[in-house]
C-alpha positions in Angstrom: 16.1 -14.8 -5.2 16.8 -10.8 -4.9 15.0 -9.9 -7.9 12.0 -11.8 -7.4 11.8 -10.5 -3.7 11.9 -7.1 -5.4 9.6 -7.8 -7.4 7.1 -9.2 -4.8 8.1 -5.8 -2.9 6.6 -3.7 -5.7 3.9 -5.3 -6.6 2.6 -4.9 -3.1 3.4 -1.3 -3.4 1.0 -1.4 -6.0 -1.2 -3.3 -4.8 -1.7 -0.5 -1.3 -1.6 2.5 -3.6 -4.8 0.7 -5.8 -7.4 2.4 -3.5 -6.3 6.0 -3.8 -5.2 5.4 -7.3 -9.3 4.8 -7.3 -10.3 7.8 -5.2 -8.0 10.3 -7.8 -9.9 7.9 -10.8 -13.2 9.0 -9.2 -12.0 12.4 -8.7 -10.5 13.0 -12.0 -13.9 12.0 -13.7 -15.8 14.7 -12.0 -13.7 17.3 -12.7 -13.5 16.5 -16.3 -17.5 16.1 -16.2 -17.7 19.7 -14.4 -15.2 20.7 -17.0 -17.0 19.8 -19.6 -20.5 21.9 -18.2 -18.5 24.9 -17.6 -17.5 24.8 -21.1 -21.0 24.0 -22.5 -22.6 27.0 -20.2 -19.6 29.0 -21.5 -20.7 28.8 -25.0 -24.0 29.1 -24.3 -23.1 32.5 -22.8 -21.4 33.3 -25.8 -24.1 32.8 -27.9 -26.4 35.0 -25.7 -23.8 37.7 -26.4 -23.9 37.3 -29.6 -27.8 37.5 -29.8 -27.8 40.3 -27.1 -25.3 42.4 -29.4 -27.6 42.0 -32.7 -31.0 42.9 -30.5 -29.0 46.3 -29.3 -27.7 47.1 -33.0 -31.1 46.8 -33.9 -32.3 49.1 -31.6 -29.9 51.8 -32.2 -31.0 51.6 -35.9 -34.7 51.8 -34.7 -33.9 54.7 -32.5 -32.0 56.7 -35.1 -35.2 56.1 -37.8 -37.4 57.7 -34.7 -35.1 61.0 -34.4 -34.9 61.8 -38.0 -38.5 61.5 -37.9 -39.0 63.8 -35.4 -36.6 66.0 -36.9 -38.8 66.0 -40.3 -42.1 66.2 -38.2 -41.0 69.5 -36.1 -39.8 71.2 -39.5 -43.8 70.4 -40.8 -45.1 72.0 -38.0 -43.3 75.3 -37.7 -43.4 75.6 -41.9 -47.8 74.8 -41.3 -47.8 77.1 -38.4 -46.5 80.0 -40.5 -48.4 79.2 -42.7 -51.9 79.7 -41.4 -52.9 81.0 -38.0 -54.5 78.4 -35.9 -56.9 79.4 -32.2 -58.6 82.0 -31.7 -57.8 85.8 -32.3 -55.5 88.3 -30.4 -58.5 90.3 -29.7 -60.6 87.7 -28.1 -56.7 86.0 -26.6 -56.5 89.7 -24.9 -60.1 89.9 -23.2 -59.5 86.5 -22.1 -56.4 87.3 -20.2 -57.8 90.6 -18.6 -61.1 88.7 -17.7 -58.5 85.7 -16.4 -56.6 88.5 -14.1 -59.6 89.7 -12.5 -60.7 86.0 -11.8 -56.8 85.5 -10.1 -58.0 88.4 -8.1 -60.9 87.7 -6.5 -60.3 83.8 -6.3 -56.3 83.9 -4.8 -57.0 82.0 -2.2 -58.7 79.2 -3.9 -56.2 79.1 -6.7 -53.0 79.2 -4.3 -54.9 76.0 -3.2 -55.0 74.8 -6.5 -51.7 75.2 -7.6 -50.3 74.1 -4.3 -52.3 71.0 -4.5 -51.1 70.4 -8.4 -47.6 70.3 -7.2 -48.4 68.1 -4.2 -50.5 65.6 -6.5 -47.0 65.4 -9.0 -44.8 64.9 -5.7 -47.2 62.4 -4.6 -47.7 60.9 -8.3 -43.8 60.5 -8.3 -43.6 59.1 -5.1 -46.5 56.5 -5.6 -44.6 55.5 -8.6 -41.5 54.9 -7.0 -42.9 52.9 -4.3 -45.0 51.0 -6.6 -42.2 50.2 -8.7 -40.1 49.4 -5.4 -43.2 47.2 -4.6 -43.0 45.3 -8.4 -39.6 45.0 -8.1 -39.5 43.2 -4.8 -42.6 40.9 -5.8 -40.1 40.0 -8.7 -37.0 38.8 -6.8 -40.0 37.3 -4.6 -40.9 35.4 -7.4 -37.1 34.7 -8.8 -36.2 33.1 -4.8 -39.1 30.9 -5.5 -38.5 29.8 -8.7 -34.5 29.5 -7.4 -35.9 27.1 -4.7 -38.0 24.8 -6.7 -35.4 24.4 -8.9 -32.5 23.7 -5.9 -35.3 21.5 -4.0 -35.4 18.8 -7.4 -31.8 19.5 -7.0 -31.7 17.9 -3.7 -34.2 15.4 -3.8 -32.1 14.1 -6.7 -29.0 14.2 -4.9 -30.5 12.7 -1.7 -31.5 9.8 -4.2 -27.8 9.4 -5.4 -26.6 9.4 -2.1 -28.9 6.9 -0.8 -27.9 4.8 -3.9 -24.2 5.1 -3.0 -24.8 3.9 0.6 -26.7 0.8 -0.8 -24.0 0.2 -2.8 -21.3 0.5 -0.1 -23.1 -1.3 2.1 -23.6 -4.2 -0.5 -19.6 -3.8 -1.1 -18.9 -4.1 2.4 -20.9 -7.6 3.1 -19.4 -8.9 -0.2 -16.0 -7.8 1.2 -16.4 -9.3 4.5 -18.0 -12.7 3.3 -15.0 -13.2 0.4 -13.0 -12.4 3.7 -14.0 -14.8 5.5 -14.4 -17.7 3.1 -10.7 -16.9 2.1 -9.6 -17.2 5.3 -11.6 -20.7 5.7 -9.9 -21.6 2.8 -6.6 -20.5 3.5 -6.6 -22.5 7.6 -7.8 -25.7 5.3 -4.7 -24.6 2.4 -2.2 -25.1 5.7 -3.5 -27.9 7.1 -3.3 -29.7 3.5 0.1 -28.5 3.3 1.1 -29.3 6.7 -0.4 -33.0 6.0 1.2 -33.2 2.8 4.7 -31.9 4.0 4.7 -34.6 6.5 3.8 -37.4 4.0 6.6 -36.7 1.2 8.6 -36.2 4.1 7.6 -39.9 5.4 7.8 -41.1 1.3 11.3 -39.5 0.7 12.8 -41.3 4.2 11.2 -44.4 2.5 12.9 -44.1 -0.9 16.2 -42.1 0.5 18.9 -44.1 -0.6 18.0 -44.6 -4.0 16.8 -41.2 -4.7 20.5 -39.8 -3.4 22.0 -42.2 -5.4 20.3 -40.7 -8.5 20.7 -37.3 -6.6 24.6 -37.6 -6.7 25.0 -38.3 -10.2 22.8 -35.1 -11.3 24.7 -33.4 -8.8 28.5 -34.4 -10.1 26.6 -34.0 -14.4 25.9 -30.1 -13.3 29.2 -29.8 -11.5 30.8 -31.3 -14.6 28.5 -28.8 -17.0 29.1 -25.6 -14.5 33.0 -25.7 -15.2 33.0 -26.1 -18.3 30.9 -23.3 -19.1 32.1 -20.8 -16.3 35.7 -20.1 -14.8 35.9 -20.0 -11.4 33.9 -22.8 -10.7 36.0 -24.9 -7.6 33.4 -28.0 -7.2 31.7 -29.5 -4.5 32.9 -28.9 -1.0 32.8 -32.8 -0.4 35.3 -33.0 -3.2 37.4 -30.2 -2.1 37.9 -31.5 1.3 38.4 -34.6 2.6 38.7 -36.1 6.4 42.6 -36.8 7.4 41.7 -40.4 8.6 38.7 -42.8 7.7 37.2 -42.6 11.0 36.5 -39.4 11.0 34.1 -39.7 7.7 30.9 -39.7 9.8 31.7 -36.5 11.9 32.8 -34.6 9.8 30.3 -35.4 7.1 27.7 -34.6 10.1 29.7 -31.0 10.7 28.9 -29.8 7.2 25.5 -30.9 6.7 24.0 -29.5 4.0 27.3 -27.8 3.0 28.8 -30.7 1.3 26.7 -30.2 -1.8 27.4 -26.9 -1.9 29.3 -25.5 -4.6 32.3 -23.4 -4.4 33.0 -20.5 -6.5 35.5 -17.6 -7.0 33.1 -14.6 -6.9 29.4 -13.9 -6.2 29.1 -12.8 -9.8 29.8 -16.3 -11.1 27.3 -17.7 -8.5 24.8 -15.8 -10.3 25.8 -17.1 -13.7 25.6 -20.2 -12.8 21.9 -19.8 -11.3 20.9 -18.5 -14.4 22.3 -21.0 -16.1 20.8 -23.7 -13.8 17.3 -22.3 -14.3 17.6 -22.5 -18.2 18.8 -25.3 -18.2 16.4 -26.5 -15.8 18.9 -28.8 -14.1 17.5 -28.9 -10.8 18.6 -26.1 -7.8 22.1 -25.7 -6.0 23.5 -23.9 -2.8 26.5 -21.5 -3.9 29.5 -20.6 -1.5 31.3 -17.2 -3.0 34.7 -16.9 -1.6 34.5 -13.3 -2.1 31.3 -12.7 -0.2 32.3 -15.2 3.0 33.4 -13.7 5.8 34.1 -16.9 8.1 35.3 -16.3 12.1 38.9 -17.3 12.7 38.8 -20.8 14.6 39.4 -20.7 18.3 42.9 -21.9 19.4 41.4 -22.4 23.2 39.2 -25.1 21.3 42.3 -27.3 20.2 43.4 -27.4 24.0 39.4 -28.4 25.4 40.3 -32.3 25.3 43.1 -34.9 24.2 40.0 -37.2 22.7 38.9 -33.4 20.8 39.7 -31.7 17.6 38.9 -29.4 15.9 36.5 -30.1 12.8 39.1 -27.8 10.6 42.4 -29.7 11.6 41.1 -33.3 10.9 40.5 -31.8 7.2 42.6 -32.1 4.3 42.0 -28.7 1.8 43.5 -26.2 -0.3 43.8 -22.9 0.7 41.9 -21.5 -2.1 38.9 -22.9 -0.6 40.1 -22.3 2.7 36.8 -19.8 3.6 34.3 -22.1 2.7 36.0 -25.1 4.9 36.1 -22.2 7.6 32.6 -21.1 6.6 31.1 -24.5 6.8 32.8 -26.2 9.7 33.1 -23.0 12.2 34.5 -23.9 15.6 32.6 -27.6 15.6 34.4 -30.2 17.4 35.0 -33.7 16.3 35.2 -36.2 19.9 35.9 -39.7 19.7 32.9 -39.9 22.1 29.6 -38.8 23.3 31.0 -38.5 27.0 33.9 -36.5 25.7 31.4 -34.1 23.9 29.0 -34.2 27.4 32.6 -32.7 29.4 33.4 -30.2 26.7 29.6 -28.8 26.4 28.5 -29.4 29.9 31.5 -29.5 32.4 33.9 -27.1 30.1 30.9 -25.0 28.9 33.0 -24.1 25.9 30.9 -22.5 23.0 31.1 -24.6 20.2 29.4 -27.3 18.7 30.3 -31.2 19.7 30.1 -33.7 17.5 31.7 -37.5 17.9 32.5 -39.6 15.7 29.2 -42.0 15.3 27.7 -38.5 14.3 25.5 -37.2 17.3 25.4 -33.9 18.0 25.3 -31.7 20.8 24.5 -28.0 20.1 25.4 -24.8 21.1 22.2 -24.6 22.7 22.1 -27.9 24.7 19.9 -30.0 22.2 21.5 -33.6 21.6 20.7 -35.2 18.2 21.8 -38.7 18.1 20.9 -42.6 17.4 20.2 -44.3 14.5 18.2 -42.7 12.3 21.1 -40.5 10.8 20.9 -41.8 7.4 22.6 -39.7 5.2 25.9 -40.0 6.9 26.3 -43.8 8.1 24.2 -45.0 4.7 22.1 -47.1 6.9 18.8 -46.3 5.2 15.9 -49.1 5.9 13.4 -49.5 3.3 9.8 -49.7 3.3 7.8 -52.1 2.7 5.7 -51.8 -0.8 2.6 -51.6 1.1 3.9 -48.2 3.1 5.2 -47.3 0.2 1.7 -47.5 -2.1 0.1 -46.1 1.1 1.6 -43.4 1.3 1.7 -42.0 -2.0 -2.0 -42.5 -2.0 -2.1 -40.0 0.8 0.0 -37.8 -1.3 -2.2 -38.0 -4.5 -5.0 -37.4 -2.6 -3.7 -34.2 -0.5 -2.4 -32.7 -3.6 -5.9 -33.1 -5.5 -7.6 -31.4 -2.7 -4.9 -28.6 -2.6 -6.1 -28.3 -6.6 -9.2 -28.1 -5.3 -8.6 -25.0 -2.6 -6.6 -23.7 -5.1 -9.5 -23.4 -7.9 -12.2 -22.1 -5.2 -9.8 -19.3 -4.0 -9.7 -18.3 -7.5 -13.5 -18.3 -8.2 -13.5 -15.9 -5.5 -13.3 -12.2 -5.7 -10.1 -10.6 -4.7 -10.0 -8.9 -2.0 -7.7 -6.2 -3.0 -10.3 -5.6 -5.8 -13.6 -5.6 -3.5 -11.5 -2.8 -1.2 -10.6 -0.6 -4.3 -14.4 -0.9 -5.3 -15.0 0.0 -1.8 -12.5 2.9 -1.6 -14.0 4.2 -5.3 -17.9 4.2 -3.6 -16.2 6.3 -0.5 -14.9 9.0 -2.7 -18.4 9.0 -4.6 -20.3 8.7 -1.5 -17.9 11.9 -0.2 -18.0 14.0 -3.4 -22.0 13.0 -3.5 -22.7 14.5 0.2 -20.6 17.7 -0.1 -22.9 18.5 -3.6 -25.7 17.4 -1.2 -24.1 19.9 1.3 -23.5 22.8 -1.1 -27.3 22.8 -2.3 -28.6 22.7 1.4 -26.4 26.0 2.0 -28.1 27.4 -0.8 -31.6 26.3 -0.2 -30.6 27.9 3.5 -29.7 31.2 1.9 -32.5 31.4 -0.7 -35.1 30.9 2.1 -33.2 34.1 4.7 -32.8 35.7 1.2 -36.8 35.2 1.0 -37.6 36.1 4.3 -35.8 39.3 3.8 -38.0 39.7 0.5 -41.1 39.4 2.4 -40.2 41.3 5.5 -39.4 44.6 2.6 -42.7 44.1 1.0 -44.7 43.6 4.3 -42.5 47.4 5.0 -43.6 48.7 1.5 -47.0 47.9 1.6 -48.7 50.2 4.1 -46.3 52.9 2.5 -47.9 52.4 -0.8 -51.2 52.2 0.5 -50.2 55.9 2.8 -49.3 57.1 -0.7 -52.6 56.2 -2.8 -55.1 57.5 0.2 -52.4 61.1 0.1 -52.6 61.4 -3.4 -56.6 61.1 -4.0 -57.1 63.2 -0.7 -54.5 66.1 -2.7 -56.8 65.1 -5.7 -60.1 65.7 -3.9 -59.1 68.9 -2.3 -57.6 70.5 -5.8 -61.2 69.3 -7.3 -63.0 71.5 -4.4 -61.0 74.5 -5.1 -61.6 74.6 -8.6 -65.3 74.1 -8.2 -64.9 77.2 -6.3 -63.1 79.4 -8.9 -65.4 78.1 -11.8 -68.7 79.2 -9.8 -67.0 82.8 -9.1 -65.6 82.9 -13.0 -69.2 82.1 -14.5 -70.5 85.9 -13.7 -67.3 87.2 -14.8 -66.8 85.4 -18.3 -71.0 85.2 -19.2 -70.8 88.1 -21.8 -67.4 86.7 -23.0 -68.9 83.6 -23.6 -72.3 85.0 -24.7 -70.2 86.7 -27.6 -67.8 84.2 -28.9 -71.1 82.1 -29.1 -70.0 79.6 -26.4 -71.8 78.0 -23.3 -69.7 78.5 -20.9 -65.4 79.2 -20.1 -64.8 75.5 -19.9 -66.1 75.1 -23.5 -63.6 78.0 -24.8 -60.7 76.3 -22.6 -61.7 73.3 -24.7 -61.5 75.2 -27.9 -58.4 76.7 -26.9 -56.2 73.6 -26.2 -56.5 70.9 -28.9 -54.6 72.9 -31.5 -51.3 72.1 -28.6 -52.5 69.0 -27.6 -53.3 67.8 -31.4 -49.5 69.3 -32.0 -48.2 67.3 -28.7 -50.5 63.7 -30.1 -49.3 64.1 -33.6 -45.4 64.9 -32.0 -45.6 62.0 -29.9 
């Protein structure tokens, strides 16, 4: 019926929407998994934080100890300076200087070179630095691109294993879909050819045993009649019962013209058909064809028809009915015509070419379309059934026994088989995976690919930095060797010049007093630092 259709119609819907329902499953599970490691590196910054901001307060307390202590060590120094005098005395401080002057005289040259070379070796002190540092730094992020790259090549490799792994299994998938393909399709050719075998036996069994199974027929038919009005209003009866033929010999025709309609039961509304379906299916009282009078919408009969032939009438006006039921005759009997004969229905189909059915009264048939049905075999209408012999009979429903066991049989191996709805959502689910697996794959590649022109970059800076360094060192120990020669220079002109000075203060020579001179600032400068 309407329901179950609808039914049938959803469940197919569900069944086409199973393999992106699949791909979203498959989807949704990575997400939540990435979810979940965004959170876990998000805490893990968090406690990095955490750590980072305890290691600064801790320095800031370290660094405040270290100012309070130089604080209290440059009070000690100025309260012991004024407290005794330290180096040597004015006097000697003052012959010093004037002996110093009349070195700056005679040596200007040398020491211009001295102090211009000082200056050049801090320049070039600062610059080596910087490019050395440049140089360390570099070799660094040299070293972080390589460690980057090891770590995005295990990356890789793993992925390229998890691809390969999710090919393997589609592939497997795909073989397992096609062979459960196949085989249900083998099963499903010997299904119809069962069925088409065993159709043709009950078919050849129920001929055999026709007129006592519609004897039996009929009086379940008339009990669920009976039963249907008295449970429902609006239940008319059988159209057989509603209707009957003006004159005996038209009992054959006209029982020929409705067919499979005389059974039918007539009812007031298509909501009472319903019922009573219901009903019959509780009930289980067997199954009924239903003729709503408000749902028919029968064609008006044709008055040219009446005229066609003396010897032809319509199947309508040799009927006796009420008009209640009036649609469902009109319904069931259309424009057929009853003729006394078949060449009467030959001139009205063939020579006439009228559009209507032709039926006579021995019950052949001659059809809109041309096709004659006629002879002896019409059994339900001129009660002539012939009945086989026991033999046939015991023959046949062998056949049928057998037919039905191996239908059993087809039915139980399709069913040990997998579904093929369920290999193609496995299928679809190993798609997504294999899709989501290749664009990681993907993604690290690009980053291997930028890591490695990041590192060529790297190396093409140091391979610039190098030779710079190297121009630097060789510039600062020339500046180095050529401030060393000039102050060779000014200590052989200042040995002559400081001899009694030094002869005096007891002392070899002026690079011993310069030696006495400076440790009281450097021991200040060692003990400051």
């Amino acid at each position: 019926n309407r329901q179950e259709r609808q039914i049938k119609l959803v469940e197919q819907r569900i069944e086409t929407r199973q393999p992106t329902l699949a791909g979203l499953s498959e989807k949704v599970i990575y997400t939540e998994r990435r979810f979940k490691q965004i959170e876990e590196n998000v805490s893990s910054a968090q406690i990095d934080a955490d750590r980072q901001r305890e290691v600064v307060a801790v320095l800031e307390e370290e660094r405040n100890r270290v100012n309070a202590a130089e604080s209290r060590f440059e009070e000690q120094l100025q309260g012991s300076q004024a407290q005794r005098g330290t180096g040597p005395s004015e006097d000697t401080m003052v012959e010093y200087n004037r002996l110093s002057e009349q070195l700056r005289s005679e040596c200007v040259e040398d020491m211009h070179t001295r102090d211009v070379q000082d200056r050049q070796i801090q320049l070039l002190s600062e610059a080596s630095r910087r490019v050395s540092d440049r140089l360390d730094g570099l070799q660094g992020q040299l070293e972080g691109v390589a460690a980057s790259e090891r770590v995005y090549v295990q990356q890789q490799q793993t992925a390229e294993a998890g691809v390969a792994n999710v090919e393997r299994e589609m592939q497997q998938a795909r073989r397992d879909a096609e062979a459960a393909k196949a085989e249900n399709e083998r099963l499903v050719r010997v299904e119809i050819e069962l069925n088409e075998k065993l159709e043709g036996v009950l078919k050849d069994l129920s001929q055999a045993r026709a007129e006592q199974r519609e004897t039996a027929r009929e009086a379940k038919l008339k009990e669920m009649v009976s039963a249907l009005q008295r449970v429902f209003t609006g239940v008319h009866g059988r159209l057989a019962e509603l209707c009957r033929p003006t004159h005996q010999k038209y009992d054959v025709g006209v029982a020929t013209v409705l067919g499979r309609h005389m059974d039918a039961i007539v009812v007031d509304r298509q909501a009472t058909a319903i019922e009573c379906i219901s009903y019959i299916k509780e009930q289980r009282a067997g199954q009924a064809t239903f003729l709503p009078l408000d749902t028919l919408q029968p064609q008006s009969a044709n008055d040219s028809l009446r005229h066609a032939h003396r010897s032809a009438r319509l199947a309508t006006d040799v009927l006796q009915y009420d008009s209640a039921v009036e649609a469902a005759v009109m319904h069931a009997c259309g424009n057929a015509l009853i003729c006394d004969t078949l060449d009467v229905a030959r001139y009205v189909c063939y020579e006439r070419k009228l559009d209507a059915k032709a039926v006579t009264l021995d019950g052949s048939v001659i059809h809109r379309s041309g096709l004659i049905t006629g002879g002896v075999g019409n059994r339900g209408q001129r009660g002539k059934a012939q009945t086989w012999e026991a033999v046939a009979v015991d023959n046949l429903r062998k056949a049928r026994d057998r037919l039905a066991e191996e239908l059993q049989t087809i039915a139980r191996e399709r069913r040990k088989l997998a579904k093929e709805e369920a290999v193609t959502t496995r299928l679809t689910g190993l798609q997504t995976k294999h899709r989501i697996s290749r664009e990681a794959l993907d993604a690290i590649g690009r980053k291997l690919q930028g890591l490695a022109t990041e590192r060529k970059h790297i190396e093409a800076k140091i391979t610039e930095c190098r030779p710079a360094v190297a121009q630097t060192t060789a510039e600062l120990e020339q500046a180095k060797d050529v401030r060393e020669q000039a102050n060779a220079r000014i200590y052989v002109i200042a040995q002559p010049i400081f001899a009694g000075f030094c002869q005096r203060l007891g002392i070899p020579s002026l690079e011993a007093f310069e030696k006495l001179l400076l440790p009281a600032t450097e021991a200040a400068e060692e003990r400051r630092l």
